[in-house]
C-alpha positions, 0 to 999 in steps of 0.5 A: 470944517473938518474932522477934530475941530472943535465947535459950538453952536452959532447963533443961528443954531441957538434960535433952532428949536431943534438944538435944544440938547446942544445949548451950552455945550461943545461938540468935536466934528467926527465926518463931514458927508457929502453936501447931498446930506440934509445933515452933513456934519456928524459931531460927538456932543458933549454937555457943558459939565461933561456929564452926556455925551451923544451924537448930533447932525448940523448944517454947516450954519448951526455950528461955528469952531470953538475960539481959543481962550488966552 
């Protein structure tokens, strides 16, 4: 993963109670830390009708890129 991608959450990031805020939506990673950080990855979240947007952290496992559609 790295800075502009474009991801979601993965499935084991939808049974985390935690993500509640993020189920739906979409997110673009704005950093990625080094993996001393409990939360390395900084994404810019959005709803999925657009209408919030705030910050979230994630494990690399919470979140996969965002698959083209055709």
């Amino acid at each position: 993963m790295k800075r502009g991608d474009i991801v979601v959450l993965s499935s084991a990031g939808k049974k985390l109670e935690q993500n509640f805020r993020c189920r739906g939506g979409f997110g673009i990673i704005e950093y990625v830390q080094g993996s001393i950080a409990e939360y390395p990855i900084s994404v810019k979240w959005w709803k999925e009708d657009m209408s919030d947007s705030f910050n979230a952290y994630f494990k690399r496992y919470e979140i996969k890129k965002m698959k083209k559609r055709t």
